[in-house]
SERO-4910 file (N, C-alpha, C, O; in steps of 0.05 Angstrom, whole numbers):
BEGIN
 pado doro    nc1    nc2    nc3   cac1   cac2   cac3    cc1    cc2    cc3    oc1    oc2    oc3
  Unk    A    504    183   -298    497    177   -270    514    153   -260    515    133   -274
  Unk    A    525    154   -239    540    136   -225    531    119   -218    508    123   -209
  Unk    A    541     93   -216    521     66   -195    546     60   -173    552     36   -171
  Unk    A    556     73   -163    568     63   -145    562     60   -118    569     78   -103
  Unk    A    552     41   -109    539     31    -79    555     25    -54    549     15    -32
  Unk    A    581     37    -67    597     15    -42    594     35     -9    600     31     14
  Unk    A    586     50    -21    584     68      8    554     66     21    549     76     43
  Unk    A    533     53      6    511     49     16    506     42     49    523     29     61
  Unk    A    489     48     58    482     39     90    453     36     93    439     51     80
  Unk    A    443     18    108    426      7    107    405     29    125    417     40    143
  Unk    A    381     35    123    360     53    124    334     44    135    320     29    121
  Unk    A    327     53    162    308     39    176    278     45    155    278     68    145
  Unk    A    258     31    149    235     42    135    217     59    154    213     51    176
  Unk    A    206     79    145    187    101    153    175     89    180    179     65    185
  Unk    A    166     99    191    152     90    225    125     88    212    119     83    189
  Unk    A    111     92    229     73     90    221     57    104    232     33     99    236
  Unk    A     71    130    241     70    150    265     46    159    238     51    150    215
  Unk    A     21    176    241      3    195    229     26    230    215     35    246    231
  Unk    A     27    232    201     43    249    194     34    280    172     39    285    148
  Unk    A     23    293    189      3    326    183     16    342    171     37    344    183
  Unk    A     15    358    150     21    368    132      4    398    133    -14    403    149
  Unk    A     13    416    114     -5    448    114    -30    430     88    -52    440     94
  Unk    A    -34    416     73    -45    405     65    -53    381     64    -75    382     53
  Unk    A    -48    359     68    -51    342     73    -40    322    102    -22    326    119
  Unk    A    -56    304    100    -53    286    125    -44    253    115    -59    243     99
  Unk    A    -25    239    122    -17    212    108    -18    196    143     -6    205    163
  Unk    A    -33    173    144    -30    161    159    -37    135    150    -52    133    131
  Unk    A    -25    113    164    -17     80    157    -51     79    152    -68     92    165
  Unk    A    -56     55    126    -93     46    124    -85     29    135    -63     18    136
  Unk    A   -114     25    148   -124      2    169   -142    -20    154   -166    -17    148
  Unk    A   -124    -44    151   -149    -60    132   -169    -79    161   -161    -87    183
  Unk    A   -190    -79    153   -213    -77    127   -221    -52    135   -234    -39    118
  Unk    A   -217    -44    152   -233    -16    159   -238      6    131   -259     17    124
  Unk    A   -203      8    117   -202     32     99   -205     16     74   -202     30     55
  Unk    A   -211     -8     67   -205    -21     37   -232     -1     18   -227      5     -5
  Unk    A   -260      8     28   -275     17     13   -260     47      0   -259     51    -24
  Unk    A   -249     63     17   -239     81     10   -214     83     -7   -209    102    -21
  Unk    A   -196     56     -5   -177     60    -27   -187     39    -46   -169     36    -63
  Unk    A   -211     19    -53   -217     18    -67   -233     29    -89   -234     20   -112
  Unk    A   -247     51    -80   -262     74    -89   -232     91   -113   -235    104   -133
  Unk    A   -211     85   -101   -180     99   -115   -175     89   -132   -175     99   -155
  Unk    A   -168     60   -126   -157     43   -144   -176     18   -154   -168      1   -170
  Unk    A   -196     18   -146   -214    -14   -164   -227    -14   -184   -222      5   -198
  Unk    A   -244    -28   -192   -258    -27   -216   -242    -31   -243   -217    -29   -247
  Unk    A   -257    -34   -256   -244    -40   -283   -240    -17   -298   -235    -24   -321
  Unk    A   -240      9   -297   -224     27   -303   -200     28   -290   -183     44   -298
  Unk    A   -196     13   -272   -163     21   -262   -149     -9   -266   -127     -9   -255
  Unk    A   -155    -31   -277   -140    -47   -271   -110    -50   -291    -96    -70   -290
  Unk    A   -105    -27   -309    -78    -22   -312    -61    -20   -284    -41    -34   -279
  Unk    A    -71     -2   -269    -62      4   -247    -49    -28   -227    -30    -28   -211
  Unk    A    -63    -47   -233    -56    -75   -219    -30    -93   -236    -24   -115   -229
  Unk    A    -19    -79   -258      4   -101   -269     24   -110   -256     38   -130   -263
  Unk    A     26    -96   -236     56    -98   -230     50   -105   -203     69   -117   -191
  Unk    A     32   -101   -191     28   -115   -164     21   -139   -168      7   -145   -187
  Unk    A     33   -160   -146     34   -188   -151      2   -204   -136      0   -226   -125
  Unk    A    -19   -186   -140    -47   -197   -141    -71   -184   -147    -65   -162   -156
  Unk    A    -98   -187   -147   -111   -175   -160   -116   -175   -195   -104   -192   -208
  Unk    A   -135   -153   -208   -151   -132   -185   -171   -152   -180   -177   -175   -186
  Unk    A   -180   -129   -162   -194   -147   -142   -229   -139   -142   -232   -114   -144
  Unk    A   -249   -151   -141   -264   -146   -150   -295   -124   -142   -315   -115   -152
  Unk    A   -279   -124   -113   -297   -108    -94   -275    -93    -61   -251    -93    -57
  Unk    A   -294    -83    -47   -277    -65    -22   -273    -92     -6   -255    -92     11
  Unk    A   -288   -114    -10   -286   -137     19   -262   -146      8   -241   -146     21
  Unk    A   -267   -157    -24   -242   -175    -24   -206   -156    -26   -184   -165    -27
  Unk    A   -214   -128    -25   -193   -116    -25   -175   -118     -2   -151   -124      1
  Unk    A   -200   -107     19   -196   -112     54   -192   -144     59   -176   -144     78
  Unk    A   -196   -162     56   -188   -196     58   -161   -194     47   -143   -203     60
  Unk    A   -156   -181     21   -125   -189      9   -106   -173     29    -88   -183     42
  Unk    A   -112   -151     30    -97   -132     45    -91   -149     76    -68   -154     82
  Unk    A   -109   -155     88   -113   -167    121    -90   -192    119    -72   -195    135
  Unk    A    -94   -207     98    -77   -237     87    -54   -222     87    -50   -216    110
  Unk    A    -40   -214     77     -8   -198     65      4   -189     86     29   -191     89
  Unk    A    -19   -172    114     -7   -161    126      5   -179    147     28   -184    153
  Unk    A    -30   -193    161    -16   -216    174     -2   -233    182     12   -239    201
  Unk    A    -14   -246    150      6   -278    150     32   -279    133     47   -298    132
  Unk    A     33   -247    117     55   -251     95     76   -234    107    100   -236    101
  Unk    A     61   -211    129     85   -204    141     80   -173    119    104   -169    112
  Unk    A     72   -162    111     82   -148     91     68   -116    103     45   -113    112
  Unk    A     88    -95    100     88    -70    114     84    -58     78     95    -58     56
  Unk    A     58    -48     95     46    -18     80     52     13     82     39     27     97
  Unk    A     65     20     72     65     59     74     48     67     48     44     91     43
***
């Protein structure tokens, strides 16, 4: 496999447009509104393998998921897909 980048160009990231599918539906989560529902995915202590590599957490409930999430997006600036 090649690594050659020199032709690379730089690539706007995904919009946040709702985006419908023959099966499924993907649209941007809304914190705190959605934190119960993707913490129901990802929390608890059966999943906190799932937290290594993200730089916080896990987290111990849907509020403080929706508080971390609300902080990142805010004040840290940080875009979710």
């Amino acid at each position: 496999m090649k690594s050659d980048l020199s032709s690379w160009t730089f690539r706007n990231p995904p919009g946040f447009e709702k985006a419908e599918g023959r099966f499924v539906v993907l649209e941007p989560a809304r914190f705190p509104d959605d934190a119960e529902i993707l913490f129901d995915a990802v929390g608890g202590p059966a999943n906190y393998d799932l937290w290594r590599y993200i730089p916080f957490g896990p987290l111990e409930n849907a509020d403080a998921l929706g508080a971390a999430m609300t902080f990142l997006i805010d004040q840290q600036k940080w875009d979710t897909y």
